[in-house]
Backbone bond lengths (Angstrom), bond angles and torsions (degrees), N, CA, C in turn:
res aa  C-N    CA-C-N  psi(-1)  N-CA   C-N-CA  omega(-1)  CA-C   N-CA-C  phi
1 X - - - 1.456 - - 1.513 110.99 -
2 X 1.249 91.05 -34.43 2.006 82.07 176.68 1.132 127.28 -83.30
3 X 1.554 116.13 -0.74 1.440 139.20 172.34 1.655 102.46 -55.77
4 X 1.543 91.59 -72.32 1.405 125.45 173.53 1.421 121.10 -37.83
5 X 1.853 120.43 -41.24 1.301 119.98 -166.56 2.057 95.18 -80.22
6 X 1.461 112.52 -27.44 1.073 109.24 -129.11 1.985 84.89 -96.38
7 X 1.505 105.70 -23.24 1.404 97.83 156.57 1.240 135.86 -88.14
8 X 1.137 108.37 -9.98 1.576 112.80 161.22 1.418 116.51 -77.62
9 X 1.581 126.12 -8.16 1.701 122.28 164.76 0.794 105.86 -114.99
10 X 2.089 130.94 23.23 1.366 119.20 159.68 1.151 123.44 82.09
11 X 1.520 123.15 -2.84 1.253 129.88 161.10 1.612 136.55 -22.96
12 X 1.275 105.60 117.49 2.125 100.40 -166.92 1.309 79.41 -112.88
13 X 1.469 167.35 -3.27 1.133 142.27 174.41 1.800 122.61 -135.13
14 X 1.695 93.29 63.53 0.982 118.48 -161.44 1.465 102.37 -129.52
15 X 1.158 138.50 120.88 1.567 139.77 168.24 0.986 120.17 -142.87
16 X 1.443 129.98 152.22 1.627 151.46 167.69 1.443 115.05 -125.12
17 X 1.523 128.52 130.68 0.967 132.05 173.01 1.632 98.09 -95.80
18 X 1.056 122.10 137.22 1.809 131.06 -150.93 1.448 100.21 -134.09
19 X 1.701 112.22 120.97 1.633 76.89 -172.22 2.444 72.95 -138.86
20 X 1.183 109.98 46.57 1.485 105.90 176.31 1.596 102.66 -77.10
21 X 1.145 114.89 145.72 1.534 130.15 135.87 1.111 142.84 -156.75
22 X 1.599 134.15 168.99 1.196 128.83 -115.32 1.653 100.42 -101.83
23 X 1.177 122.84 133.27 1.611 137.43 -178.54 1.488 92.17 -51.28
24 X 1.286 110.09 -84.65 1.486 97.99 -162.89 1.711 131.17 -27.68
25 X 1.360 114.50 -62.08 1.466 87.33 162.78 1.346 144.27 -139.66
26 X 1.181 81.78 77.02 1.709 134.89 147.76 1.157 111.20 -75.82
27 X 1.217 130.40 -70.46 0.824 139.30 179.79 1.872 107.33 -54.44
28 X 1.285 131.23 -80.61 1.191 142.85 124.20 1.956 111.64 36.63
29 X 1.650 103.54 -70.04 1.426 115.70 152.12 1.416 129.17 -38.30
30 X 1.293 101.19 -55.27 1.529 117.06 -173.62 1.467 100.60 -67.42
31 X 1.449 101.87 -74.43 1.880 94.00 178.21 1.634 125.78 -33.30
32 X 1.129 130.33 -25.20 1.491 156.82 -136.66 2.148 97.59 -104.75
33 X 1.718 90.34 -32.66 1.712 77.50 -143.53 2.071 71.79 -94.35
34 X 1.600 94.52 148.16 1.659 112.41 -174.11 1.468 100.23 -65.97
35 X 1.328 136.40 -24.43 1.452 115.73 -177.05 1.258 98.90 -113.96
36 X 1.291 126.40 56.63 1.523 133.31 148.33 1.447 117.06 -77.44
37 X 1.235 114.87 142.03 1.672 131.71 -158.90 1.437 89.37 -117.25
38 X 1.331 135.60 -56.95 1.337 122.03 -155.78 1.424 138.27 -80.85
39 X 1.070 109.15 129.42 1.624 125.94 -176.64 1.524 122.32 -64.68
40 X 1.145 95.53 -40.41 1.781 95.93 -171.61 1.571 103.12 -145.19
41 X 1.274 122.54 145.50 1.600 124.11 153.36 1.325 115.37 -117.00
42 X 1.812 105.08 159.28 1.063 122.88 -177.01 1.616 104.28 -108.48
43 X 1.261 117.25 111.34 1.395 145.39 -150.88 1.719 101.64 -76.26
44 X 1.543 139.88 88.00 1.235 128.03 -176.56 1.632 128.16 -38.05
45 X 0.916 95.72 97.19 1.904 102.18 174.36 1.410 118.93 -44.44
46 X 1.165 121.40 -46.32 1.542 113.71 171.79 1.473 108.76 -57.95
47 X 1.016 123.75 -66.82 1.960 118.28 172.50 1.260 119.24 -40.49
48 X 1.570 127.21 -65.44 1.042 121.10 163.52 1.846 136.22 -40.92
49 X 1.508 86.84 -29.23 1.474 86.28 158.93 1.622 146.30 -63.33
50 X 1.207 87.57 -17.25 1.427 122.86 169.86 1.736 134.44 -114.59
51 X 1.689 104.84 -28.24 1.608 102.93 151.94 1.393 103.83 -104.15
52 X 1.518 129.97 -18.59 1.776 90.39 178.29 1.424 80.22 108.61
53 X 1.569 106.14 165.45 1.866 100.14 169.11 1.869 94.10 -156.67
54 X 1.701 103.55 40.32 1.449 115.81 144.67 1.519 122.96 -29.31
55 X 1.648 95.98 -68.80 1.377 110.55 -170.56 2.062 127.47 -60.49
56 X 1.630 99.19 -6.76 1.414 117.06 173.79 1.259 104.90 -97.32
57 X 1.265 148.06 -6.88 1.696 133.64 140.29 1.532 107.30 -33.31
58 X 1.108 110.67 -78.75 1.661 130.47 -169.14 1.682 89.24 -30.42
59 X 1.576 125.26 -81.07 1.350 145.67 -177.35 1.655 92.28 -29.49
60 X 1.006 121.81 -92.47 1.576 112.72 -179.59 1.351 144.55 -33.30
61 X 1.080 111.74 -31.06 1.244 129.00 -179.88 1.814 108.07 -89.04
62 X 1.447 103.47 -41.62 1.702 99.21 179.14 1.698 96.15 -84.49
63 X 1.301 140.20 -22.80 1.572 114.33 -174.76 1.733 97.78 -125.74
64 X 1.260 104.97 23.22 1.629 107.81 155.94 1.651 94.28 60.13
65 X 0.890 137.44 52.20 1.431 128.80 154.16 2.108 124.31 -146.63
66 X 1.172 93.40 144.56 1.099 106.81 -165.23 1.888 109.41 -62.66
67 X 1.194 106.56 140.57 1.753 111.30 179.59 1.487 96.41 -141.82
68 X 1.581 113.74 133.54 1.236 133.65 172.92 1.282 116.55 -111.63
69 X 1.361 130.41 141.92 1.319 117.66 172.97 1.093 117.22 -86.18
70 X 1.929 151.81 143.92 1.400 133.17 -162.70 1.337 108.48 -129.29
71 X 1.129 116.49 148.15 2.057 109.31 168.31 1.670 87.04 -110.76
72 X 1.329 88.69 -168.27 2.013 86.02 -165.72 1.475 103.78 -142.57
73 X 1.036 87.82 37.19 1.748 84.69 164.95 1.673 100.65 -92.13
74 X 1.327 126.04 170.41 1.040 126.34 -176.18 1.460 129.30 -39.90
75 X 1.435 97.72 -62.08 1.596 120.03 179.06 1.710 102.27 -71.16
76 X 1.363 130.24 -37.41 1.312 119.18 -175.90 2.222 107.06 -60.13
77 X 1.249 89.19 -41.68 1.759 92.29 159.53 0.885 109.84 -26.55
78 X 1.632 107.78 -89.89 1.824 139.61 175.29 1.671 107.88 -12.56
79 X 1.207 103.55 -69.90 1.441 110.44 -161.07 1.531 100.93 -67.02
80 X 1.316 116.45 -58.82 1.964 129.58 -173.89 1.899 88.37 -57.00
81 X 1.581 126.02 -52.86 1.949 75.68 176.11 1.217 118.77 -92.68
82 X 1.455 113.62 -2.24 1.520 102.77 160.36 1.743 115.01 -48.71
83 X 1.323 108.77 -24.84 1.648 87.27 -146.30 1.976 80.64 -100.88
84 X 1.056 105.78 -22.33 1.560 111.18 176.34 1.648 107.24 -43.58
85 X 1.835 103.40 -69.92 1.391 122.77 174.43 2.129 118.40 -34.75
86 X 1.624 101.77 -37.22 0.958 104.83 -170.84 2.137 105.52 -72.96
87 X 0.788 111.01 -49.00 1.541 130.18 -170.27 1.669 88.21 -64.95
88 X 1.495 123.64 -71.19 1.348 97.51 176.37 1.581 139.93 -53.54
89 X 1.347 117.68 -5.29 1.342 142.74 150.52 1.008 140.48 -75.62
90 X 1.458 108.28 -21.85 1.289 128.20 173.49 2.102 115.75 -82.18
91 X 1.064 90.89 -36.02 1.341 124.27 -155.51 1.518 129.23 105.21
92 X 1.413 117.74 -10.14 1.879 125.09 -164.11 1.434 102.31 -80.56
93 X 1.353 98.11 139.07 1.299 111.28 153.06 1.508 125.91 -131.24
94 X 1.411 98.34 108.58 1.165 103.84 -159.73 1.603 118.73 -133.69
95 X 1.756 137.94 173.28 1.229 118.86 164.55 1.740 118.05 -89.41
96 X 1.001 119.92 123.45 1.719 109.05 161.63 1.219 107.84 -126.39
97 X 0.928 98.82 171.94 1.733 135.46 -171.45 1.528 118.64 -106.94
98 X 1.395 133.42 74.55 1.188 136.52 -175.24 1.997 105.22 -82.46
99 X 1.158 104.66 -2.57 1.440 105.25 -166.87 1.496 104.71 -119.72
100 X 1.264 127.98 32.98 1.363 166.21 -149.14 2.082 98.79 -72.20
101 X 1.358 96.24 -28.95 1.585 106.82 162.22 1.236 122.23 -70.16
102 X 1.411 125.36 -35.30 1.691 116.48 -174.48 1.270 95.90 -124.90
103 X 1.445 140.72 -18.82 1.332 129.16 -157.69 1.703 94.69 -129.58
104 X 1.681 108.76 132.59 1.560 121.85 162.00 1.600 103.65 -117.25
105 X 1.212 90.65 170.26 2.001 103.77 -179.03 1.273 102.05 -51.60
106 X 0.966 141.31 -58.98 1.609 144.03 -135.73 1.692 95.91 -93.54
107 X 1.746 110.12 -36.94 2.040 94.81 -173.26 1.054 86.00 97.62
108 X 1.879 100.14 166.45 1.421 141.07 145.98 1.636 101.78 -38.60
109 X 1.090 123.58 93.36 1.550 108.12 169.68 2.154 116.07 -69.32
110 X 1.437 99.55 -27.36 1.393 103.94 -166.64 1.962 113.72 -80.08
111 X 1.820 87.07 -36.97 1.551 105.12 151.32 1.665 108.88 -56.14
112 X 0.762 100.58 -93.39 1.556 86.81 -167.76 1.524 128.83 -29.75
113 X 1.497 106.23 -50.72 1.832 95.87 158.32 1.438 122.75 -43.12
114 X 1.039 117.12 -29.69 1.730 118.02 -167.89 1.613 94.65 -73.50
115 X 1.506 100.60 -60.70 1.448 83.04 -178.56 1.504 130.81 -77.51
116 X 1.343 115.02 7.28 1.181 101.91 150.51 1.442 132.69 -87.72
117 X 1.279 122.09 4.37 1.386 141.66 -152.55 2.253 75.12 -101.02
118 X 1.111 144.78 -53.76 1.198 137.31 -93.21 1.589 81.29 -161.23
119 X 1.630 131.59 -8.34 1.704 124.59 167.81 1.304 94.34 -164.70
120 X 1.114 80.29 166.14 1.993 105.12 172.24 1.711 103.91 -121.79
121 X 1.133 81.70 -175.55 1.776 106.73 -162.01 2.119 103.28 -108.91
122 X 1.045 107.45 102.44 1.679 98.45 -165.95 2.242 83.11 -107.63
123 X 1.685 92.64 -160.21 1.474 120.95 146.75 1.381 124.23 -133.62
124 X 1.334 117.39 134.21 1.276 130.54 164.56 2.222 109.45 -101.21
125 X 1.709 81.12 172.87 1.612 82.72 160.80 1.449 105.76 -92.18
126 X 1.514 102.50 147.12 1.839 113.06 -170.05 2.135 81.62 -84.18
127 X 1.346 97.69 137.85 1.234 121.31 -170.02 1.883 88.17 -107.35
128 X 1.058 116.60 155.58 1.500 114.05 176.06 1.749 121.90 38.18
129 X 1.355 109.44 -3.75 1.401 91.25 176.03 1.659 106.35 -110.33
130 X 1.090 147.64 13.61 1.245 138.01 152.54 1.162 103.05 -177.39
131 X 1.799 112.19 145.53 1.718 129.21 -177.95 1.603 101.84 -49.14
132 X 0.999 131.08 -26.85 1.466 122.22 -173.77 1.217 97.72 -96.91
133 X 1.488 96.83 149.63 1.784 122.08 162.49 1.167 131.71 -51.24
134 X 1.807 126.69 37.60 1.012 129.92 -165.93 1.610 114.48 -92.86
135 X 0.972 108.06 143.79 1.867 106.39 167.34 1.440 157.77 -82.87
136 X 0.834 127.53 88.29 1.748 110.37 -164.34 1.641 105.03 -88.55
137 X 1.299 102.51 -172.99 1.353 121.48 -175.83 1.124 125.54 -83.47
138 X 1.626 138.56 108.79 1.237 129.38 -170.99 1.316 113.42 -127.87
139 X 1.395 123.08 160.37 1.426 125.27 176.60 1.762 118.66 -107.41
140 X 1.447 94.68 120.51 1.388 119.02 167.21 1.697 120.64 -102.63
141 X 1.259 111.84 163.80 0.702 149.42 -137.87 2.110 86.79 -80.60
142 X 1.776 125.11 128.99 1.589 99.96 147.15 1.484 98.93 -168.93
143 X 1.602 80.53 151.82 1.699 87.59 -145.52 2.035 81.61 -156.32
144 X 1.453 88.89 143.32 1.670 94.79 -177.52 1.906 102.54 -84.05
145 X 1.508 119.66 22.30 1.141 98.68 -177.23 2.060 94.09 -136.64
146 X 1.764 93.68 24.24 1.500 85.16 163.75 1.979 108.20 -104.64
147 X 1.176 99.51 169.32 1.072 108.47 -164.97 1.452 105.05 -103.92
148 X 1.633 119.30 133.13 1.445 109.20 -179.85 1.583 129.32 -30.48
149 X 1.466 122.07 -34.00 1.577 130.13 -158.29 1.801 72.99 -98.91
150 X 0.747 145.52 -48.50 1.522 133.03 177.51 1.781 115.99 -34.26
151 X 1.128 75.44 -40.60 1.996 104.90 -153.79 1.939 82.31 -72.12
152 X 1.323 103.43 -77.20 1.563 112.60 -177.36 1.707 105.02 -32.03
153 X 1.159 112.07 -61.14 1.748 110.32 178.57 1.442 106.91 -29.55
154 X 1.352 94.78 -60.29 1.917 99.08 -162.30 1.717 112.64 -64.45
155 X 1.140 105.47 -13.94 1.847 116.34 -162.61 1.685 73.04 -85.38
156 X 1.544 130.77 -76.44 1.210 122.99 -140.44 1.396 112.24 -89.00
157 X 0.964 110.60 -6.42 1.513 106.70 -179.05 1.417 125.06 -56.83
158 X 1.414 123.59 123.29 1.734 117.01 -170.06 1.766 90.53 -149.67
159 X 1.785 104.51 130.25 0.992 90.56 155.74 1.961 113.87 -131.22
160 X 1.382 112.94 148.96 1.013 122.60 -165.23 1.582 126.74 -61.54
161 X 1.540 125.67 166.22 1.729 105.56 176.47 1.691 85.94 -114.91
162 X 1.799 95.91 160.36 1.325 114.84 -168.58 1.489 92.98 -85.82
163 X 1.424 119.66 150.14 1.054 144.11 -145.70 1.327 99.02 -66.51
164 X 1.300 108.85 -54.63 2.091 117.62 -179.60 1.608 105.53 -52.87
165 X 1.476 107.81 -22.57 1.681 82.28 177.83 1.202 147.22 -71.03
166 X 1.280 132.34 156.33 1.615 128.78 -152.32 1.675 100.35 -131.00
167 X 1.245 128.65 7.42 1.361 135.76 -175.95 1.710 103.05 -57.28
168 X 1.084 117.06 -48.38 1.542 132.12 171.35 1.371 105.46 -49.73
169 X 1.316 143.59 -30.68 1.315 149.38 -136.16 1.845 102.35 -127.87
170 X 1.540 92.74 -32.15 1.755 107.82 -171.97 1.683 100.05 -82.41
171 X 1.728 111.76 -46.80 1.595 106.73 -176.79 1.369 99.14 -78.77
172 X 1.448 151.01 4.62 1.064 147.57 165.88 1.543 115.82 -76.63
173 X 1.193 113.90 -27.85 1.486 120.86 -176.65 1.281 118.17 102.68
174 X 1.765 106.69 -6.79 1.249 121.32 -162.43 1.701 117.85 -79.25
175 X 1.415 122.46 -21.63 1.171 145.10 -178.34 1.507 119.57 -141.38
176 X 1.698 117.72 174.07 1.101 102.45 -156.79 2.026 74.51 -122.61
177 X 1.186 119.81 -179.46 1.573 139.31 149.26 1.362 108.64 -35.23
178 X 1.074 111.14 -86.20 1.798 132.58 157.75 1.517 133.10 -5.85
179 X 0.972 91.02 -40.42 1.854 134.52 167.78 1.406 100.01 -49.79
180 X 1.329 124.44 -54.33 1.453 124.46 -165.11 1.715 125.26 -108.72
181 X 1.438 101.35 72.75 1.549 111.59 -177.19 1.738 114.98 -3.56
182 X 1.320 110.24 -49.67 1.411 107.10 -157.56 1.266 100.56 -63.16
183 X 1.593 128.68 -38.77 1.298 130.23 -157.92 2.033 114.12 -70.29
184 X 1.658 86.48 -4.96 1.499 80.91 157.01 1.397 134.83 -119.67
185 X 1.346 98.15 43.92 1.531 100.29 -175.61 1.644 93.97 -130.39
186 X 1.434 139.32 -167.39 1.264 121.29 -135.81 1.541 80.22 -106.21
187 X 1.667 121.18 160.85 1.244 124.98 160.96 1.528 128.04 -94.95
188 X 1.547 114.02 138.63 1.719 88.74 174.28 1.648 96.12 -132.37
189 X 1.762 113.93 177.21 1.301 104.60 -171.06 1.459 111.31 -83.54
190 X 1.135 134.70 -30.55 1.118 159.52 -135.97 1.805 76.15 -92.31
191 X 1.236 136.18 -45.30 1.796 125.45 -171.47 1.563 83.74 -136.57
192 X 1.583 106.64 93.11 1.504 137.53 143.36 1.098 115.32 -19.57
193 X 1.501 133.51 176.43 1.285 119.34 178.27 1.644 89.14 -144.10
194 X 1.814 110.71 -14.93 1.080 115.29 -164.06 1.663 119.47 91.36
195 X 1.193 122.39 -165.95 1.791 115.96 -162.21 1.824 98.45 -76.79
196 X 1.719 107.20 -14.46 1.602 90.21 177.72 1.473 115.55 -91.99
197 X 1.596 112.10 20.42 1.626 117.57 175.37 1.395 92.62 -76.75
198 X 1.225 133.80 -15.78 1.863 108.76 172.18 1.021 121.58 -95.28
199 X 1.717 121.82 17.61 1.440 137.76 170.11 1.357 110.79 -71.34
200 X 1.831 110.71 -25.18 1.269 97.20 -169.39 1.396 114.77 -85.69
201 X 1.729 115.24 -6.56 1.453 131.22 -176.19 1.758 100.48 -77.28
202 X 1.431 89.47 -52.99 1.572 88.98 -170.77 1.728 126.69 -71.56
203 X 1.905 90.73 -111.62 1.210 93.80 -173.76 1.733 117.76 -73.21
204 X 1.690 127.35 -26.36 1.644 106.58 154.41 1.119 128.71 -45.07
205 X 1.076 121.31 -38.69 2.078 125.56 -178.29 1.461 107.35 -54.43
206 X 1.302 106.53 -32.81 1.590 100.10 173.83 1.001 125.34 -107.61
207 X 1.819 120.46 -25.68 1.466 97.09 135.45 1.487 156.80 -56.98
208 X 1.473 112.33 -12.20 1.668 123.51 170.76 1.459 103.95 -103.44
209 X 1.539 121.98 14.95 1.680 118.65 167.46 1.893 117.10 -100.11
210 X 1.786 97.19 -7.43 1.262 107.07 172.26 1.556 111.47 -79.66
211 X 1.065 131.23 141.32 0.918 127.26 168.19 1.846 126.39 -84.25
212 X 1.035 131.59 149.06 1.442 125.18 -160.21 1.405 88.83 -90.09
């Protein structure tokens, strides 16, 4: 919304560095690359709350695997791989909706206009989602008060992962968090870790809070 307010009063000294992109294929990537491990995903509820998770029928049905949508409270976990576990048991692969409280098929329809009013749809290189230089879909920045050499920045901008990283290897199924010594020693910004420096926020923190 403040994207939005700030081009509608014409604002020239106004910026966002934007770094969203789009689940579907992302996801899409992953299925794609030959040493993929994973069976099922758990479909982000906050996004979907806002695109809808229409577009993960299609995904299931062409690479045969099951996608749930999840909220993240504890039990919304619980239930989304419960219901994951069930479909791969079942045989289905299919989309559902375990988060059936904030998220319907269709989305924010009025959200989504806004943001289309306020970015476009480019390609970048997918950073953490596979060893190859492949691209997915990301959202930049467009607005009638950027300036072409503005515009060019945002199209080319790529930045690289440091060689030790294993984030590529972790959304593959191929490795675990754990896997990568550094991620247990303290992080700072100034020495990146790359896209698996938010491993140490997320899902490592709760794996190194269990006790063995």
């Amino acid at each position: 919304m403040a994207v939005l307010q700030a081009q509608r009063e014409g604002l020239r000294n106004f910026s966002m560095l934007v770094s969203h992109v789009l689940v579907p294929p992302a996801i899409r990537l992953l299925l794609e690359s030959p040493a993929n491990r994973v069976q099922g995903f758990i479909a982000p509820g906050h996004v979907c709350a806002v695109m809808g998770y229409w577009e993960y029928a299609a995904l299931s049905r062409q690479y045969r695997v099951p996608i749930v949508v999840g909220g993240f409270e504890p039990v919304d976990l619980i239930e989304a791989i419960g219901m994951l576990v069930a479909q791969l048991e079942e045989g289905r692969a299919e989309a559902e909706n375990q988060y059936a409280r904030a998220v319907t098929l269709e989305g924010n329809r009025i959200a989504q206009k806004v943001l289309l009013e306020v970015s476009r749809w480019s390609t970048a290189v997918a950073r953490a989602l596979a060893p190859s230089h492949k691209a997915v879909s990301v959202c930049v920045p467009s607005s009638p008060n950027t300036t072409p050499r503005e515009s060019s920045v945002w199209r080319t901008a790529a930045i690289g992962e440091p060689a030790e990283c294993i984030a590529a290897q972790v959304l593959q199924g191929l490795k675990k968090p754990v896997d990568w010594p550094r991620l247990r020693r303290p992080l700072h910004a100034r020495k990146p870790a790359g896209s698996a420096h938010g491993f140490r926020r997320g899902c490592l923190r709760r794996v190194l809070s269990v006790p063995p």
